[in-house]
C-alpha positions as CSV (number, residue, x, y, z in Angstrom):
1,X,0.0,0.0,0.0
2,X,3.0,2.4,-0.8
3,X,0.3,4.5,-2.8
4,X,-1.9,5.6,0.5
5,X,0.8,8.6,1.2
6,X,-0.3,9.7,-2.8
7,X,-3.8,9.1,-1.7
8,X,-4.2,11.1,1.2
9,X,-2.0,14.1,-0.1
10,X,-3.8,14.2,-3.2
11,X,-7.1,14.0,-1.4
12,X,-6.2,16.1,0.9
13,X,-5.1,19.0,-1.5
14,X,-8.1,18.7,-3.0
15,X,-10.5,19.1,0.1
16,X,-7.9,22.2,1.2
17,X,-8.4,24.1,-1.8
18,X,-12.5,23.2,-2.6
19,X,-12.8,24.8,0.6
20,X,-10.7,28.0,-0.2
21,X,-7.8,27.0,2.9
22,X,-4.5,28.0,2.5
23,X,-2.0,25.1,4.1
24,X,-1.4,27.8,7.3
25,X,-5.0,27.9,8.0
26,X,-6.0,24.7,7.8
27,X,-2.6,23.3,10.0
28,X,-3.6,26.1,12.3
29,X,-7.1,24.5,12.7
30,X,-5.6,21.0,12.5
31,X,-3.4,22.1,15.6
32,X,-0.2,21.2,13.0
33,X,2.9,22.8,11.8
34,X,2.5,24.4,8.6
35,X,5.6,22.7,6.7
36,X,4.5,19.1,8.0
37,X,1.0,19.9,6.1
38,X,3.3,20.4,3.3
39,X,5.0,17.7,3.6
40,X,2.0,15.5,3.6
41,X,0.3,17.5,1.0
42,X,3.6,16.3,-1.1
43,X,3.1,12.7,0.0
44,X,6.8,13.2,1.5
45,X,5.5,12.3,4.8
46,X,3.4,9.6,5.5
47,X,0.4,11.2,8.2
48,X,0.0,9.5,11.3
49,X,-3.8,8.4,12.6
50,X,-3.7,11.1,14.7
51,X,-3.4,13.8,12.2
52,X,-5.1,11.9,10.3
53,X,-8.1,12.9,12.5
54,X,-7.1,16.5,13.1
55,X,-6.9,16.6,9.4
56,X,-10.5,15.2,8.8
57,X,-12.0,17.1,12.1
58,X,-10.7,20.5,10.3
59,X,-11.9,19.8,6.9
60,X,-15.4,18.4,8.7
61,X,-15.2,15.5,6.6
62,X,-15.0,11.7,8.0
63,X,-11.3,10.4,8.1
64,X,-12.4,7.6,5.5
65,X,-12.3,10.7,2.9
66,X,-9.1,11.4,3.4
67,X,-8.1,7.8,2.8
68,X,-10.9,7.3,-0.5
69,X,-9.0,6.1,-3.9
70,X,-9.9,7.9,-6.6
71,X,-12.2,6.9,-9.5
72,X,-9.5,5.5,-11.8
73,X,-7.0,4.5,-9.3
74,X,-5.5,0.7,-10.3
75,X,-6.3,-0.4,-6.5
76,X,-10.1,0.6,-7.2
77,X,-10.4,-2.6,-9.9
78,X,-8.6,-5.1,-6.6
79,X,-10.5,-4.2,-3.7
80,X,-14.0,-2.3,-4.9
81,X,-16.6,-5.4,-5.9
């Protein structure tokens, strides 16, 4: 599963910007250093469970979003019946 750190930065991103955050706002409201956002958001660092959920509790979204595969990921085909 070396992709998930792609997953959740790309998801991530996406959630950020739909909801007009810069990265220091949202890490401010995640309670997280602004360069560590980055670095997830670059899918340099891998996010812990734990920010994880400060993540998902700032973006008001379930945790399972952050973690979703995109439509036409090659995992999607393996593991969604």
């Amino acid at each position: 599963m070396e992709d998930l750190p792609e997953i959740v930065a790309t998801n991530l991103r996406k959630l950020r910007r739909d909801r007009g955050l810069s990265q220091e706002e949202l890490a401010h409201r995640a309670g997280i250093d602004r360069s560590y956002l980055g670095n997830i958001e670059r899918a340099e660092y891998s996010v812990t469970v734990v920010t994880l959920g400060k993540l998902a509790v700032a973006l008001d979204v379930p945790p399972a979003k952050l973690l979703e595969l995109p439509d036409r990921h090659p995992m999607r085909k393996r593991l969604v019946r």
